[in-house]
C-alpha positions as CSV (number, residue, x, y, z in Angstrom):
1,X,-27.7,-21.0,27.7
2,X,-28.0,-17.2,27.6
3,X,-25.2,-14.9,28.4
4,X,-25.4,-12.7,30.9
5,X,-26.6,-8.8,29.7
6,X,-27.4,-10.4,26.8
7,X,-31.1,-11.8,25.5
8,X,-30.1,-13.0,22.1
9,X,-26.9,-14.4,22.2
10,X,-26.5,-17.8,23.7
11,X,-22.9,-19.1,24.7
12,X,-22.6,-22.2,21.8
13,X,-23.9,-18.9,18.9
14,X,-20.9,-16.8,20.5
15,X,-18.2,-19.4,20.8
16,X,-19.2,-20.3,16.9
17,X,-19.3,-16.9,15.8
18,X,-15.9,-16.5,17.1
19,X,-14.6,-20.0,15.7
20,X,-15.8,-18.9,12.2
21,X,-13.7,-16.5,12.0
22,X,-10.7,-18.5,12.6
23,X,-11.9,-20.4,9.8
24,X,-13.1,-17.5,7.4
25,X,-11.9,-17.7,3.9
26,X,-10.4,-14.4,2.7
27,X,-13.0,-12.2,1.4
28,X,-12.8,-10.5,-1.4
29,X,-14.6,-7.0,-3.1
30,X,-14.4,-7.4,-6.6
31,X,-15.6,-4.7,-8.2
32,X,-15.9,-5.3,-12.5
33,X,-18.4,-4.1,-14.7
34,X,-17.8,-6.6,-17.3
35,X,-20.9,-9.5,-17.0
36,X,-19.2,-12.4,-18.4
37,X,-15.6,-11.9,-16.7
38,X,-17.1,-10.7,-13.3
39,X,-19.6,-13.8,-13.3
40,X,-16.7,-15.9,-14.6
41,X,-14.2,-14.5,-11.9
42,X,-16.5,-14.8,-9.1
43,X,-17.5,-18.4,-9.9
44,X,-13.7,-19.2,-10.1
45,X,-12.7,-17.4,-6.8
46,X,-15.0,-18.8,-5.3
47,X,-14.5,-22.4,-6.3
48,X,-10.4,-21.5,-5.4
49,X,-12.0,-21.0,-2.0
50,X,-12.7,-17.6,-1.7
51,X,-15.5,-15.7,0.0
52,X,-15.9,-13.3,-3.1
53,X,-18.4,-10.1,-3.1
54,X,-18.8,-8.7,-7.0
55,X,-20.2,-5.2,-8.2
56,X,-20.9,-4.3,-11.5
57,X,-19.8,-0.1,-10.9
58,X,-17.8,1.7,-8.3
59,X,-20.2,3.2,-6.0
60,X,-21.7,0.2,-5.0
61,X,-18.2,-1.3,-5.1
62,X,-17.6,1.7,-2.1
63,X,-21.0,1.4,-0.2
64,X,-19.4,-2.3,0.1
65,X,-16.5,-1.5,1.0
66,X,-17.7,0.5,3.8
67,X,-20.7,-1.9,4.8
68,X,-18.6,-5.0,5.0
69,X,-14.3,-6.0,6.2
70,X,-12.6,-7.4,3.4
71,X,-8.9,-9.2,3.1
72,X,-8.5,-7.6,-0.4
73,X,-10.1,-5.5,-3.3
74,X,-9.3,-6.2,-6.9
75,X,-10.9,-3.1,-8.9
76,X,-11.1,-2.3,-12.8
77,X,-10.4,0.7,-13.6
78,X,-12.9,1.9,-16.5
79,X,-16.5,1.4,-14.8
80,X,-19.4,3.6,-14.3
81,X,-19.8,5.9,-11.9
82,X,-16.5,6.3,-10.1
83,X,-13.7,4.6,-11.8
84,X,-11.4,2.6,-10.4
85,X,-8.7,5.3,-9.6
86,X,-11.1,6.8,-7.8
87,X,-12.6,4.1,-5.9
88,X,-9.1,3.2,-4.8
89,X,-8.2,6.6,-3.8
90,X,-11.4,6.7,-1.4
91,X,-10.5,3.1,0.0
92,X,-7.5,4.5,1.3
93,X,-8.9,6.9,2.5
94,X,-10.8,4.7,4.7
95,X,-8.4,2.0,5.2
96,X,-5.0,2.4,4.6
97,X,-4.0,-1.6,4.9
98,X,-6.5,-3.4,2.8
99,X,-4.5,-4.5,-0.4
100,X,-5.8,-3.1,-3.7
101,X,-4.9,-4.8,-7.2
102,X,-6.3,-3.5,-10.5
103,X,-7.6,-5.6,-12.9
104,X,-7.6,-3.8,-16.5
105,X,-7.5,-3.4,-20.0
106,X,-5.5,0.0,-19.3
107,X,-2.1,-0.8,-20.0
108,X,0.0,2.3,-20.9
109,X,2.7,2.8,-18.5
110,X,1.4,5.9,-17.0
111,X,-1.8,4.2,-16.7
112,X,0.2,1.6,-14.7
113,X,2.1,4.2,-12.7
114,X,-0.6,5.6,-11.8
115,X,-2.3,2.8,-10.1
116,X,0.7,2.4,-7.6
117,X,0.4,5.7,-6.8
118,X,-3.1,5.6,-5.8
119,X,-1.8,2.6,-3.3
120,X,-2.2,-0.6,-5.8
121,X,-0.5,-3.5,-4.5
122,X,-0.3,-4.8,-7.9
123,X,-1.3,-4.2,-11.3
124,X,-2.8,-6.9,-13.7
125,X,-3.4,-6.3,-17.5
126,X,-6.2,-8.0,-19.2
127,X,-6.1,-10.9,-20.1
128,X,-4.8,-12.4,-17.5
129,X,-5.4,-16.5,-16.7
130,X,-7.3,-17.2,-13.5
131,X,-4.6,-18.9,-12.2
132,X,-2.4,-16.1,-12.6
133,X,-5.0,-14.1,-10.7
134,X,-5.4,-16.5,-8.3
135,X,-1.2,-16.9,-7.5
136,X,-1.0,-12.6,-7.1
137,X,-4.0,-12.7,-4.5
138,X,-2.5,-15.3,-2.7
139,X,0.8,-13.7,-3.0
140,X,-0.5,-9.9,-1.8
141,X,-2.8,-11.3,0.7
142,X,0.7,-13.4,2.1
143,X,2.3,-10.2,2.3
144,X,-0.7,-8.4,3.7
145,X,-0.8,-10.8,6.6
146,X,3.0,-11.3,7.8
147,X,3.0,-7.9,9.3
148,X,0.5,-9.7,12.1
149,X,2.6,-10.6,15.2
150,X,2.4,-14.1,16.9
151,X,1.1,-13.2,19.8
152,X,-2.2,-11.5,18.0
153,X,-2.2,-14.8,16.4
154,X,-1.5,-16.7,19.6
155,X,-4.4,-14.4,21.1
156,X,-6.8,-15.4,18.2
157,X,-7.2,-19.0,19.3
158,X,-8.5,-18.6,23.1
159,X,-11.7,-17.1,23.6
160,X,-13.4,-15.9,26.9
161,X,-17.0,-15.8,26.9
162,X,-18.6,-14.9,30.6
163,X,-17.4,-17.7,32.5
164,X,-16.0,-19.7,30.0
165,X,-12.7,-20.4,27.6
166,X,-12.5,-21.7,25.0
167,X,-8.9,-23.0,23.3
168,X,-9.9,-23.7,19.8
169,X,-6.2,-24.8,19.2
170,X,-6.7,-27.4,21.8
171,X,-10.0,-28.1,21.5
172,X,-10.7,-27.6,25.1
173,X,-13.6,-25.6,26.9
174,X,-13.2,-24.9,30.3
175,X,-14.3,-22.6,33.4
176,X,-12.5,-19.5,34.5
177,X,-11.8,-19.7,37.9
């Protein structure tokens, strides 16, 4: 069934567009010019159930960024193009709240300093294990998402679509009045 002002998008599309997002896994720029380690950490992300977007130089890393919402960035630092200091700087410029880690070979501590100050959320010298990786994404993005409220996650789980709602909690569609 259509909606109503709308030819394209039927009721069941809407109401599973909305559901996906309940169910999203947390996506992810990851933006490494290394071939092997940025195939490698993909794959693995991925597999650790991640929804993982990977460019090889900065400035597609920020056309991505600003084409598609994601839960977190994890940047190197020494790429082509823009670096990674740079890429961060303009994501923050854009979006203030999206955690950034680097992921780099550059470990001198002004190096390191450095990266906070362009609004890292953590820093990660190379090598680092993927489950290492793995544990400081879970741990930023856990961070990241406790300054929601529980009423916006309350509000998350009911949807309205023309005349119908839709509890996803409850698993109960109904009619407004």
């Amino acid at each position: 069934k259509k909606l109503p002002g709308n030819n394209n998008l039927t009721i069941k599309q809407s109401l599973q567009s909305q559901l996906n997002t309940l169910n999203m896994k947390p996506k992810i720029l990851l933006v490494e010019d290394d071939r092997t380690l940025g195939f490698l950490l993909k794959e693995y992300l991925q597999m650790k159930d991640f929804e993982v977007i990977w460019t090889q130089n900065g400035a597609d890393g920020f056309r991505h960024f600003n084409q598609t919402q994601f839960n977190l960035c994890v940047l190197d630092i020494m790429m082509p193009a823009i670096d990674g200091f740079t890429l961060a700087e303009l994501i923050r410029n854009r979006n203030k709240d999206v955690p950034l880690i680097f992921l780099t070979a550059k470990s001198l501590k002004e190096d390191v300093i450095k990266g906070f100050k362009v609004g890292a959320d953590d820093y990660i010298k190379k090598p680092v294990s993927e489950e290492e990786l793995t544990a400081r994404i879970h741990a930023v993005l856990r961070r990241s998402n406790s300054t929601e409220t529980t009423d916006n996650q309350t509000d998350k789980t009911i949807f309205e679509i023309g005349k119908y709602r839709f509890d996803h909690k409850n698993q109960k569609l109904s009619l407004k009045n």
